[in-house]
N, C-alpha and C positions, 0 to 999 in steps of 0.2 A: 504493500500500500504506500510506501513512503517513495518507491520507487517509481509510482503509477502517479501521484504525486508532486511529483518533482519535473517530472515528462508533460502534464497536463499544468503546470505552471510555467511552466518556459512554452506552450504552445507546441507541443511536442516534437521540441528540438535538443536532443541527446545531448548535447555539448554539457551543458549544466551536470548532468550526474554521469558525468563520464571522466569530468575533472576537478568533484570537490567529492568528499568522503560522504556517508549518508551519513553519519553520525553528523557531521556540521552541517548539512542541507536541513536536517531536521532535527534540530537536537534533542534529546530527550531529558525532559523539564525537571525530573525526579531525581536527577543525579548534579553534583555540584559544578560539574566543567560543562554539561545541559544547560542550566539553569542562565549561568554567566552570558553565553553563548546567543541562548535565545533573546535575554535582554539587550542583547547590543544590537540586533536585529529591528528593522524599521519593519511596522506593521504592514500590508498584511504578512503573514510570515507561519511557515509550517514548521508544527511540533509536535514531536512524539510523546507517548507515553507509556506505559503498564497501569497506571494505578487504574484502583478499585473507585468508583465511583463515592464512596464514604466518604475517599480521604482527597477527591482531588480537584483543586483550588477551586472555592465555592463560590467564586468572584464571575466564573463561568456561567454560573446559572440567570448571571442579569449581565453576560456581556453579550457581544453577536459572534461572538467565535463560533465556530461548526467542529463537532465532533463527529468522526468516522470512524464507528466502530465496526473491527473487523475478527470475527471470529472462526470455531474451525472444532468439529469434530475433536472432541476431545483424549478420546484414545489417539488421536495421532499429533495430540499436541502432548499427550505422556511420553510416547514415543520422540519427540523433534526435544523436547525437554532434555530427554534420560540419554540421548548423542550429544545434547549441548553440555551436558554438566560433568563429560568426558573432557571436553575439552578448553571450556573457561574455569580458571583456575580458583576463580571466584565463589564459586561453589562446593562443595563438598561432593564427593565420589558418591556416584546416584548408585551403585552396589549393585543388586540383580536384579532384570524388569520386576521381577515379582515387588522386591524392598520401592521401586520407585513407583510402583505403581501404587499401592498400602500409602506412602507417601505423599504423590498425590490426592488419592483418594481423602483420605485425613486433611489436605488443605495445609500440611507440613512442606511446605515449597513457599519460594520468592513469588511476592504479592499473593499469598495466600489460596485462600478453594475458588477454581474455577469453575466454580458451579456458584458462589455466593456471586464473585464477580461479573459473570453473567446473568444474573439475577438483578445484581443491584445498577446495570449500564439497561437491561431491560425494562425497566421502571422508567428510564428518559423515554423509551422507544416516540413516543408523540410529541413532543419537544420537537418543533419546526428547523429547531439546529442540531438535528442527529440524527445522522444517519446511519442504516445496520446493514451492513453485506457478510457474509462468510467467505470461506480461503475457496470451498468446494464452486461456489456461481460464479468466485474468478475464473478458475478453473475451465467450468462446463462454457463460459457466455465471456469472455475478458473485455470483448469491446461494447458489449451492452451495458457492463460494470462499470466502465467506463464512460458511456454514454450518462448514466443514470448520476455517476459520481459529476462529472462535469454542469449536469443540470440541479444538481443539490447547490452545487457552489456557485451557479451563475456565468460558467466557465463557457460559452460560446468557441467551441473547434468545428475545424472544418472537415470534411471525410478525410485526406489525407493526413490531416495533423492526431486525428486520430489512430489511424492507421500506424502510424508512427510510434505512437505509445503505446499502443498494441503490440507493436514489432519489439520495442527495446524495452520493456516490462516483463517478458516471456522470460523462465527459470533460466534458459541457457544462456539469452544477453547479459542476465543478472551474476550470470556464474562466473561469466567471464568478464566481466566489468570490474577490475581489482577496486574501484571507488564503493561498490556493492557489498563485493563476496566476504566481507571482512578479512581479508587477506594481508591489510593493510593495519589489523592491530596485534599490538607487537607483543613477545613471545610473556611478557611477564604479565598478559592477561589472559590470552589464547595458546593453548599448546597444540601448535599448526600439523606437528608431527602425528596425533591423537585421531586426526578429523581435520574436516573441513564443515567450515560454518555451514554451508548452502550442500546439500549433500541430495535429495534423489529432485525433492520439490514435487511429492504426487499423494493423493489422496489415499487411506485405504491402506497406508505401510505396517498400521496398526496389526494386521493380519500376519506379521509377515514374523510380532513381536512375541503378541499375547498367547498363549493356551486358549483352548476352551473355556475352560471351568475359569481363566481369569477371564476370559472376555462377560462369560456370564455374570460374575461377581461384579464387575465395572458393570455393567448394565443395573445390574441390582442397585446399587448406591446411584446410579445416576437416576433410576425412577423415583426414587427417597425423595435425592434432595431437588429434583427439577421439579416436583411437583408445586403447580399452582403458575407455571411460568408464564401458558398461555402464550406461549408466542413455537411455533412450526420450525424447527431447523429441518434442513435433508438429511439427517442422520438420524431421526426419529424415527 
């Protein structure tokens, strides 16, 4: 998203996120070189974040910023989690899908249960400045997602300009875009040797992770706490 983004702010002309890092195209506001970063930044201006709707600056609910919230199948965000926390250092050793999965499950993970967190971003859902896509209708539809993102923000492109974000947003551009791929951050946060940040980029890897009887279990805890959601993901 921050790369679709960055492509649909410059009029989807690649130069921009082909030669600044995504971390400084978009800083991410929760962390302290974020934070600094985004302030020095003249409005309008894109920013990242993780948090949980609870905690995050309440100054938004009476400004005109637009939030894009973009979600994703949760077994294969335990999965994209438990390769990441291989390789940033910042984390502690995710142990066996099974411990990371219990782990997630419990909401013992950075920014906490993703199931409260999508809970509590779901409560904006009618908020005229929020907007909700999953990783899967990029996936299936990337230029209607785009389409639809562009018409949230007032963002008037033309077929080719879109086409273009379309083109250089796709997993492979992104892979090989060292401005993207995190490739670019350096060994004493990332251990490059471990992984790579950006690694298959497809739906459904979840399968490829869980057992049965975990994928059942994960199912179990997610009808627990999702109830009352009211709102349709494709993975339901």
């Amino acid at each position: 998203m921050q790369e679709i983004l960055g492509l649909i702010w410059r009029d989807g002309n690649p130069s921009w996120v082909q030669s600044l890092p995504v971390w400084e195209r978009s800083p991410w506001i929760e962390t302290d070189e974020g934070l600094k970063a985004a302030l020095k930044y003249p409005s309008p201006r894109l920013l990242a974040s993780h948090l949980p709707s609870h905690v995050f600056p309440k100054s938004f609910l009476h400004s005109k910023a637009k939030v894009i919230y973009t979600l994703r199948n949760p077994k294969d965000v335990l999965v994209s989690f438990y390769h990441f926390s291989k390789i940033y250092k910042g984390f502690k050793d995710p142990g066996t899908v099974e411990e990371s999965m219990e782990e997630f499950l419990s909401g013992n993970v950075p920014y906490g249960s993703w199931f409260d967190h999508v809970k509590g971003w779901v409560e904006m859902k009618d908020r005229p400045n929020v907007f909700f896509n999953t990783y899967e209708e990029l996936q299936q539809d990337l230029r209607g997602s785009v389409e639809r993102i562009c018409c949230f923000l007032g963002k008037e492109l033309n077929s080719q300009q879109i086409d273009s974000v379309v083109d250089n947003a796709s997993f492979q551009k992104m892979k090989d875009n060292k401005m993207s791929n995190y490739s670019l951050v350096p060994e004493s946060h990332h251990d490059h040797k471990k992984g790579k940040f950006m690694r298959k980029g497809i739906s459904g890897d979840w399968k490829n992770h869980l057992t049965v009887a975990q994928s059942e279990r994960f199912d179990r805890v997610y009808q627990e706490k999702m109830q009352g959601a009211k709102v349709p993901f494709p993975w339901d």
